[in-house]
Structures are given as structure tokens and as C-alpha cells.
C-alpha positions in Angstrom: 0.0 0.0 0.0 1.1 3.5 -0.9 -0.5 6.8 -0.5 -2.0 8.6 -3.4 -0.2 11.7 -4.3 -1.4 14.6 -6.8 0.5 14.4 -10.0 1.6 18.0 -10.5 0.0 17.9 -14.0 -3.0 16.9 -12.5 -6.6 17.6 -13.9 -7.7 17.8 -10.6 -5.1 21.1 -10.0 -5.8 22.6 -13.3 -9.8 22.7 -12.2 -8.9 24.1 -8.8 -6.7 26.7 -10.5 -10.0 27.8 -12.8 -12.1 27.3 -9.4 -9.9 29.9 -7.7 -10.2 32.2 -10.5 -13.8 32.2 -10.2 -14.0 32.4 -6.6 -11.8 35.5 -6.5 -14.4 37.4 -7.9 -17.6 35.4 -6.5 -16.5 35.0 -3.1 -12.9 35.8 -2.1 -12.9 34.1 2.1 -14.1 30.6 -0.2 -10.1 30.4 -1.9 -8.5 28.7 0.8 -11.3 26.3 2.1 -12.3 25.5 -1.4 -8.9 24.1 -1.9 -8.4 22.4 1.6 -11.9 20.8 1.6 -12.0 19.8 -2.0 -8.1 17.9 -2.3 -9.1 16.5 1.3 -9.5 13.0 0.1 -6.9 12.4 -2.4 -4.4 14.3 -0.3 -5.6 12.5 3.0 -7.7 9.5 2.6 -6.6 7.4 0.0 -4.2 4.6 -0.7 -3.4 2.1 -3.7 -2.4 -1.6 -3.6 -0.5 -3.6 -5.4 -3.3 -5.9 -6.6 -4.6 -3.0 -7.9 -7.5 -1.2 -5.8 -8.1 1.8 -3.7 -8.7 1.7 0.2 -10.4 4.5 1.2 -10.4 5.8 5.1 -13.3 8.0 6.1 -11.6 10.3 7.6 -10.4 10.1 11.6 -11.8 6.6 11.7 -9.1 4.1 9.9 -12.0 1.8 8.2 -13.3 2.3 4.6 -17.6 2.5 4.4 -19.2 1.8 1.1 -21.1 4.9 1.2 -18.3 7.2 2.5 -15.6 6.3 -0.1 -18.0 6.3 -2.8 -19.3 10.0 -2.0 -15.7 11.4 -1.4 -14.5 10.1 -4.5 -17.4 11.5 -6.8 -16.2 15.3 -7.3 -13.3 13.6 -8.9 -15.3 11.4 -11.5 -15.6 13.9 -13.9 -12.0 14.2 -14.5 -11.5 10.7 -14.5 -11.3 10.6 -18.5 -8.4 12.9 -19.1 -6.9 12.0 -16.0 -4.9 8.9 -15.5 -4.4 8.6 -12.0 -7.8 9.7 -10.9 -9.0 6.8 -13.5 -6.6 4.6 -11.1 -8.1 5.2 -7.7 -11.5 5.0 -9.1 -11.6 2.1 -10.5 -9.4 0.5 -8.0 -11.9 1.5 -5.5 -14.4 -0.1 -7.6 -12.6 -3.2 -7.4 -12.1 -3.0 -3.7 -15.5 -2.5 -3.1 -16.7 -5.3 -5.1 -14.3 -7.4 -3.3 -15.7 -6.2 0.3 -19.7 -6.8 -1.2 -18.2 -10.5 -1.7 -16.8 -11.1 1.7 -19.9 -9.8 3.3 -23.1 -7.6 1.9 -24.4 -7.0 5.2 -21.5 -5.3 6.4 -21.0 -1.5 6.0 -17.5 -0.7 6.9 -14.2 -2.9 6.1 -10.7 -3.4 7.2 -7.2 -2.5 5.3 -6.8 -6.1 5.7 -7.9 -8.9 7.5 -6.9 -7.7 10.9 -9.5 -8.0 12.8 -9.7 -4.5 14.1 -13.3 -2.8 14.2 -16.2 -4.3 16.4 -15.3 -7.8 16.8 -17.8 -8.3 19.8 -21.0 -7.2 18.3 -23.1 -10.0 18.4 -23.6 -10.6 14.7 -21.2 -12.6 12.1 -18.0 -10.8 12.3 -14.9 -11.6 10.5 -11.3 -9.9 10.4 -12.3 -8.2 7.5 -14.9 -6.4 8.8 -15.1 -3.2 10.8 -18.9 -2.9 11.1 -21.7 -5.0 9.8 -24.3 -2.4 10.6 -26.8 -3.5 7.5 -27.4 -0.2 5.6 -29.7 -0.3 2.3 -27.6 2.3 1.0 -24.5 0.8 1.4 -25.3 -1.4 -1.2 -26.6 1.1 -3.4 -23.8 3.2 -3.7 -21.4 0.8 -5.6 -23.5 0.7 -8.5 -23.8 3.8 -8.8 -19.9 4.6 -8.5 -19.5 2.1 -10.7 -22.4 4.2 -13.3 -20.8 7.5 -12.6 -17.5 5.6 -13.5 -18.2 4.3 -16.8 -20.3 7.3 -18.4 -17.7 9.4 -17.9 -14.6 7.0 -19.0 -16.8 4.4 -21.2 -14.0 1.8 -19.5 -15.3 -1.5 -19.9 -12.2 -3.0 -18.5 -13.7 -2.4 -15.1 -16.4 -4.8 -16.0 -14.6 -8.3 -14.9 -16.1 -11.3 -13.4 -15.9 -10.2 -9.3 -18.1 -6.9 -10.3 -20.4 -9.3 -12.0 -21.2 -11.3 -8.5 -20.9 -8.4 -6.8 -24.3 -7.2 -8.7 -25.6 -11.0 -8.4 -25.2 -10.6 -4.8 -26.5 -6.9 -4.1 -30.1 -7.9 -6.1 -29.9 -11.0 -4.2 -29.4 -9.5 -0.7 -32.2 -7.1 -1.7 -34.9 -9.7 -2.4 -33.8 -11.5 0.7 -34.5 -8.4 3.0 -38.2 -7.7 1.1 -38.6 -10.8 3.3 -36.4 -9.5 6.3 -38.9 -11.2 9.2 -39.3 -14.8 6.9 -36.2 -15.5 4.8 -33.3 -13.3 6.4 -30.6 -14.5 9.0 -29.1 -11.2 9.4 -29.1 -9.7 13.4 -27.1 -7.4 15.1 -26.8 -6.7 19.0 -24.2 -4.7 20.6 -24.0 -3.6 23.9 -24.5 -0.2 25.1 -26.3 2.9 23.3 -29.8 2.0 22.0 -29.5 3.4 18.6 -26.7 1.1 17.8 -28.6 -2.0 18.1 -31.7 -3.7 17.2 -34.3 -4.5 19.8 -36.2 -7.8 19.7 -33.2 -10.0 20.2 -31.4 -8.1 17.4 -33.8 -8.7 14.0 -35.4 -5.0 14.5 -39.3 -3.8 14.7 -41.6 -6.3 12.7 -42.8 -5.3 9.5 -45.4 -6.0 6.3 -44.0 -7.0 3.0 -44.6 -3.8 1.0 -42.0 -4.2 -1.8 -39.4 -2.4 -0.4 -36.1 -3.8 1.4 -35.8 -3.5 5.1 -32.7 -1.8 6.4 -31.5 -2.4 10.0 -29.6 0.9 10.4 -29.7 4.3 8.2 -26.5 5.7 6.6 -25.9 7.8 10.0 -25.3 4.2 11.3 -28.3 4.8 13.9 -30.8 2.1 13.7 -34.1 2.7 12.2 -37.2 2.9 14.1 -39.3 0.9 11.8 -37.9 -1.2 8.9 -38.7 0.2 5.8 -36.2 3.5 5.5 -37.7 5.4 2.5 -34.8 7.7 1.2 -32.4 4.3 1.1 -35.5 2.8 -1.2 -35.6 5.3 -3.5 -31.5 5.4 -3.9 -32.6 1.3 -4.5 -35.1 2.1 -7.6 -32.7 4.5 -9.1 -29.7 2.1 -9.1 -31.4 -1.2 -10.3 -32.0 0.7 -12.9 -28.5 1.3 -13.8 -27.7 -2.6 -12.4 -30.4 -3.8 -14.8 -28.6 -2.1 -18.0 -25.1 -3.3 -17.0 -26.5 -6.9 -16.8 -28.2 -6.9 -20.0 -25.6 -4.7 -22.0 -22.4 -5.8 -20.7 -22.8 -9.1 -19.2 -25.9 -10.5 -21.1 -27.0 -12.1 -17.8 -31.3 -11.3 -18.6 -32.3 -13.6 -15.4 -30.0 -10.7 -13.7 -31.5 -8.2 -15.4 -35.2 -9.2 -15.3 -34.5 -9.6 -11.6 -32.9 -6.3 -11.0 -35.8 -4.3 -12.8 -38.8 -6.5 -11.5 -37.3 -5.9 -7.5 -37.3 -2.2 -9.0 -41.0 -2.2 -10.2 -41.7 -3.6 -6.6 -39.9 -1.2 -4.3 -41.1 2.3 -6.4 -45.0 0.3 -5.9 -44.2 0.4 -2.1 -43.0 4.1 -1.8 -45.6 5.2 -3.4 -47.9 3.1 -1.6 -47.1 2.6 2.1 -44.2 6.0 1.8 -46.7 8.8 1.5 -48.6 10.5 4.4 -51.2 13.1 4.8 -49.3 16.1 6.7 -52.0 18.7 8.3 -49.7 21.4 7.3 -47.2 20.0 4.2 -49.8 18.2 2.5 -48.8 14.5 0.7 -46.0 14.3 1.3 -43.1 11.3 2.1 -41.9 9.6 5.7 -38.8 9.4 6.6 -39.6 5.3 7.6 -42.5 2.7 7.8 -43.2 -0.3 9.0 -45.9 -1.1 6.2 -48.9 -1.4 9.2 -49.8 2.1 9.1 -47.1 3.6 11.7 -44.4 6.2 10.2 -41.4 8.2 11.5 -41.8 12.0 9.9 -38.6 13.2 10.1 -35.3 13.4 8.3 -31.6 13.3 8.8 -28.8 14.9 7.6 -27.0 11.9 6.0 -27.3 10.8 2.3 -29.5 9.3 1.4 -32.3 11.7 3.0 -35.5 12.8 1.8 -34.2 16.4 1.2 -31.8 14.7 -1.3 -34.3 13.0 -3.7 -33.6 14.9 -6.8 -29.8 14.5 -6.2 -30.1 11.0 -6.0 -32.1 10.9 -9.4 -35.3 9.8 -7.7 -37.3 12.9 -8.8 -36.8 16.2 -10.0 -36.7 19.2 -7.6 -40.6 20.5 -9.0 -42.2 17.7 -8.1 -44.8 18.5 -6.1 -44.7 15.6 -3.6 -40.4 16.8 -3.0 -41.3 20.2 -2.6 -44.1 19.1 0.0 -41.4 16.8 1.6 -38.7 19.7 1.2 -40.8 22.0 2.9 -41.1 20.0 6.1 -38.2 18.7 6.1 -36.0 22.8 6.4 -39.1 23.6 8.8 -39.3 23.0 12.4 -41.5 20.0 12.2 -38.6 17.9 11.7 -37.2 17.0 14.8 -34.1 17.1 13.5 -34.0 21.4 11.8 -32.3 23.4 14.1 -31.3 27.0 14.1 -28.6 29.1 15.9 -27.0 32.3 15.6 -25.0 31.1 12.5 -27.0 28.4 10.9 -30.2 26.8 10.6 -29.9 23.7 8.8 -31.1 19.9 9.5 -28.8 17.5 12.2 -29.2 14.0 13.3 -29.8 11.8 16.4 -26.6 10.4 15.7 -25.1 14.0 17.2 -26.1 16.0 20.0 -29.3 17.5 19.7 -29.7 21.1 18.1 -26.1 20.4 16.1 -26.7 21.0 12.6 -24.9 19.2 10.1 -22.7 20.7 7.2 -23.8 17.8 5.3 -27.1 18.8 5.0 -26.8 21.9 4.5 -24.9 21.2 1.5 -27.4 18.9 0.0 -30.0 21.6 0.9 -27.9 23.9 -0.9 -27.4 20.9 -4.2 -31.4 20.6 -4.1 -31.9 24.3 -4.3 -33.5 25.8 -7.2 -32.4 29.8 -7.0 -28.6 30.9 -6.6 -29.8 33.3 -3.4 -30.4 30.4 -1.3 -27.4 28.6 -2.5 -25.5 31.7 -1.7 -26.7 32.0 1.7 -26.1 28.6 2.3 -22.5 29.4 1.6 -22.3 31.8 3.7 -23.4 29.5 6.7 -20.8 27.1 5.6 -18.2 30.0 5.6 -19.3 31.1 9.4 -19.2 27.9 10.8 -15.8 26.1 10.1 -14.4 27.4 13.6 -11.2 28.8 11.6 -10.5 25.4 10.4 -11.3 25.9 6.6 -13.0 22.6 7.0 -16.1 21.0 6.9 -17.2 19.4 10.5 -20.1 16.1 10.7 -22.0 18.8 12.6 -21.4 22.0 14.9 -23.7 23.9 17.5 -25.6 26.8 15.7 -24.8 29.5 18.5 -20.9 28.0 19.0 -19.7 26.7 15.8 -16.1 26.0 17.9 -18.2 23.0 19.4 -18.3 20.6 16.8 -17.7 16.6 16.1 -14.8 15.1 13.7 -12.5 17.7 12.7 -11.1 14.8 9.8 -14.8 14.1 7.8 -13.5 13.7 4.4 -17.4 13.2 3.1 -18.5 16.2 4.0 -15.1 18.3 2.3 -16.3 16.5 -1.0 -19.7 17.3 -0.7 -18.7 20.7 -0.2 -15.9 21.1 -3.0 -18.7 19.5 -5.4 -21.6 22.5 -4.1 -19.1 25.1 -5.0 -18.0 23.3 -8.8 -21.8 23.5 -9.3 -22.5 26.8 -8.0 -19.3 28.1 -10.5 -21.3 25.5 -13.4 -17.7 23.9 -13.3 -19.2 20.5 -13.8 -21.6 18.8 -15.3 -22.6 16.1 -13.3 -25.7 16.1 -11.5 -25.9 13.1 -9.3 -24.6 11.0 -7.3 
């Protein structure tokens, strides 16, 4: 294993160069946390093996999540084309990915190596390679579409080899096993200590309907759900069996994949829009955070991706939709639990951090979801006022007190940010995940 280290030729420093001209103009206090936050990951978080794939850290933890690596890698996708050795720590984390999905598809964080470190004495099927086997929906989701993002923009078919192959077999697999979570699954987690990181009734979770969407134990914050069915992970679900579908038809010509993929599709968008949608007295129809698929509902929504306030970002719907804007309207009001507001920021947090922290995270996707440049730019000023002096982005921060915040090393949330500005400057094209 070596570090990755910016080739000084690098596309990735010619587009901070034309960022920086931009910025000295739009919004001169942005130069130097542009710069920081957006290199972050390759300067920080990344390393390449020998046998040819990427392990990427999150940050201050030394354990690589599917959904973490994924999203700090995506500002860089773009570039991936003309750049050769962005090409090579994509695609080797494609590859290393794949290879995790095959050890274990219920786990959502993995070792360097098979060391053992991690959570060893949750009561669930650990092995060395695993640092936590929290099952998260979305951790399954966001291979694919790292893997989609990957080949639009380099048309690489190389990357399309035999252990990607299972690795889709076994993610629509997985998924049809936990549409059937309380009959067919053997999946159970119990660890000792804080509620939220465990499941109650001797660790399979709250009982639900089948519905046509897949259960998830825990949601991408790594907090357990309250009931089974989290909605936002769902949706990420339709959107990449679509892509899954096409990649097992086109490239592999495996149609009992394919047919599988889009049929599990068909079922899960039938059961958002049938058991996801609630009645709000003051928002109108709009979509719950979680279900059980009896009739009870958690209205709420958190700062990690996949939320509700990042539908359209994850390619669910578009940002008119009537039902979005309903959700989007409770979701940045005080009805959610979880939207607080200080002296600097009002944005949505998470149970996962102390109550009335706001999350940088989401107030990033709120500003990607926006549809005017005022609110963007207001968001970025929030994200300005509330580094602490650290020209970083935080998991979250108090609203009154920004110098009170958790994980000064989040490497997902620089990305996010260095993506919200290329966007705001149209310096990329990309639009999704």
C-alpha cells in the first residue's frame, strides 16, 4: 500500500486553478477552504495496492464504508477521462468495493486487511475483515452507482470483470432476501450499550409488512431505524437497479439478472408510493422518513445521504415535483425533529449527534437541491461562518458556537462541499450521485 499523491500535472489542480479564479471574484474568504476541503480526500484519505484497488479511510476513523468512499470520490469522477491517475483510484476502488460486497453484503464498513480490528464483539457474524456489519440499504446502493458514474464518464469496460459481476448478483440477491427480512433473512445485530446502535427484539429489529421495499437495520448515520422500511435508502434502491439492470443486460448478457434487477425495482417504487406517503395537516402529501408497512411512520429526516431532502440528487425525482417540494418544505421547517437554528446556521442534524447540532452535510445537500442561486449563496455563507477557523467542513457544529463541533477529519462532507461550490461556479456537469 502507498499513499496517493497529486501528480503536478494533474486535472484535478488545473480545475482548482480555474475554481480559484472564479472564486476570487464570487467569493474571495471561499479560496482557501475550497482548496483544503476539495483535495481532502486524495491528499488524505486514499491509498493504492498492489493488486490494484483503492482503500479509502473515512476520515479520523481508519475503516473504509461503502457509502463514505464512494461520496468522497465523486467530485473527482468527472476528470476521471483525461486523468490517468484519478482513472486509477477510481476504479481501484471499484474493485475494492466489489471485493468487500463479496466477503460480506451485510457489512458497512471494512478493514485494510484482514486484521480484525473494528467491532469484533458485536453479536452478529463478524470476520477480520470487517469493521462494522451495521446492515445499511444504501451501502449497497452506492457501488453501483460509482461504478455508473465511473463508466459514463470513462466508457472503461475493463472495469467490467467477473468479481463486479457477482458483486451485482449478490447486491439484487441481498435485496430480495430483505423484502422478506422477518421470513427468509438470517441477518441480526446486537451490541451492547447505546440503544441506537442496536436492534431491539433480540437483534432482527421492529416487525414489519411485505410492502415491496427492502428492510434496512440501520440508516446511513449508522443509527438504527425505528421501523424497517427507511424510504430515502428505497428510493436510492429504484434509481440504481436501474443502472444494475442495463449493465446486466448490455455488458454481461446475464437477462435472469437483469429481469430480476428491474422486477425488484418495479416492486420497491410500488411500495414508496404506496405505504411511503402520508397526509401532513400542514405539508400536504408528502413522504416519511420510515414505515413499517402497518400504518405507523417516522416524519422526520436526517442529515446523512440518502435523505429525503436529497431526492432529486439522488435521481429519484426532479426538484418541481410536487410531492419533494411538500417533503422539502417540512423537512428545512421546524416539524422535523431534527432542523435546528442558531445564531449562524439553521440547517437539518441528526440523532446520531447532539441534539440542536446542525450538520454541514445537509446543508450542502440543501444547498445541491436548491433551485435559486440566493439560497445557495446564503447557504455558503453558513458554511463559511461555521468552520471554527478550520477551513474545514465538521459532521455537525452547534448553531450559536460553531467551535463546538464533532470530527474535525470528515472527508465526506469536504467533498460534498468542494462538489456544491464546482456547481454553484457551473464547473461540472454532473448532477448526481
Amino acid at each position: 500500500m502507498e499513499n496517493y499523491v497529486i501528480p503536478s500535472d494533474s486535472a484535478i489542480l488545473r480545475l482548482v486553478e480555474a475554481a480559484e479564479k472564479e472564486l476570487a471574484s464570487y467569493e474571495p474568504k471561499l479560496l482557501p477552504l475550497f482548496r483544503q476541503c476539495y483535495l481532502n480526500t486524495l491528499q488524505t484519505t486514499v491509498q493504492l495496492d498492489d493488486d490494484g484497488t483503492s482503500f479509502v479511510i473515512t476520515g479520523d476513523i481508519p475503516a473504509m464504508w461503502l457509502r463514505d468512499s464512494t461520496a468522497q470520490v465523486r467530485p473527482y469522477i468527472s476528470l476521471a477521462a483525461a486523468d490517468e491517475s484519478i482513472r486509477r483510484v477510481i476504479a481501484g476502488l471499484i474493485r475494492r468495493q466489489a471485493k468487500y460486497l463479496l466477503i460480506d453484503p451485510y457489512a458497512n464498513a471494512f478493514n485494510q486487511e484482514d486484521n480484525g480490528h473494528g467491532h469484533q464483539d458485536d453479536k452478529t457474524q463478524m470476520n477480520p475483515w470487517i469493521w462494522e456489519r451495521k446492515y445499511e440499504l444504501d451501502s449497497l446502493c452506492y457501488p453501483v452507482q460509482l461504478l455508473t458514474d465511473y463508466f459514463v464518464t470513462t466508457r472503461d469496460g475493463s472495469i467490467f470483470d467477473e468479481k463486479v459481476h457477482q458483486m451485482l448478483q449478490v447486491i439484487v440477491a441481498t435485496m430480495k432476501t430483505e423484502q422478506y427480512h422477518d421470513q427468509l433473512s438470517t441477518y441480526t445485530f446486537d451490541r451492547v450499550g447505546v440503544a441506537s446502535d442496536t436492534l431491539p427484539l433480540g437483534g432482527r429489529g421492529t416487525r414489519t409488512n411485505f410492502t415491496g421495499m427492502v428492510w434496512s437495520g440501520f440508516r446511513p448515520s449508522d443509527d438504527s431505524c425505528k421501523f424497517g422500511y427507511l424510504i430515502p435508502a428505497n428510493m436510492f434502491a429504484v434509481v440504481i437497479l436501474e443502472h444494475l439492470s442495463k449493465f446486466a443486460h448490455e455488458i454481461y448478457h446475464d437477462e435472469a439478472l437483469a429481469h430480476a434487477a428491474q422486477q425488484l425495482r418495479g416492486e420497491i417504487q410500488f411500495g414508496i408510493e404506496t405505504y411511503g406517503i402520508v397526509n401532513h395537516p400542514s405539508f400536504g402529501r408528502m413522504y416519511a422518513y420510515e414505515t413499517d408497512g402497518y400504518g405507523n411512520y417516522n416524519l422526520m429526516d436526517d442529515a446523512n445521504v440518502p435523505s429525503l431532502l436529497s431526492m432529486p440528487y439522488l435521481g429519484y425525482c426532479t426538484s418541481d415535483s410536487a410531492l419533494y417540494q411538500n417533503t422539502r418544505a417540512f423537512v428545512l421547517s421546524t416539524e422535523n425533529p431534527f432542523y435546528f437554528s442558531g445564531q449562524y446556521a439553521k440547517g437539518i442534524g441528526s440523532p446520531h449527534t447532539p441534539h440542536g447540532y446542525i450538520w454541514h452535510i445537509g446543508l450542502i445537500m440543501q444547498g445541491l437541491t436548491a433551485t435559486s442561486a440566493a439560497e445557495q449563496d446564503t447557504l455558503i455563507q453558513m458554511l463559511l461562518s461555521t468552520t471554527a477557523g478550520t477551513n474545514f467542513m465538521h459532521e455537525s457544529f452547534h448553531p450559536d458556537t460553531p467551535e463546538q463541533f464533532t470530527r474535525s477529519w470528515f472527508a465526506w462532507a469536504n467533498s460534498l462541499f468542494g462538489e456544491f461550490i464546482l456547481r454553484r461556479l457551473n464547473l461540472t456537469t454532473q448532477n448526481r450521485i
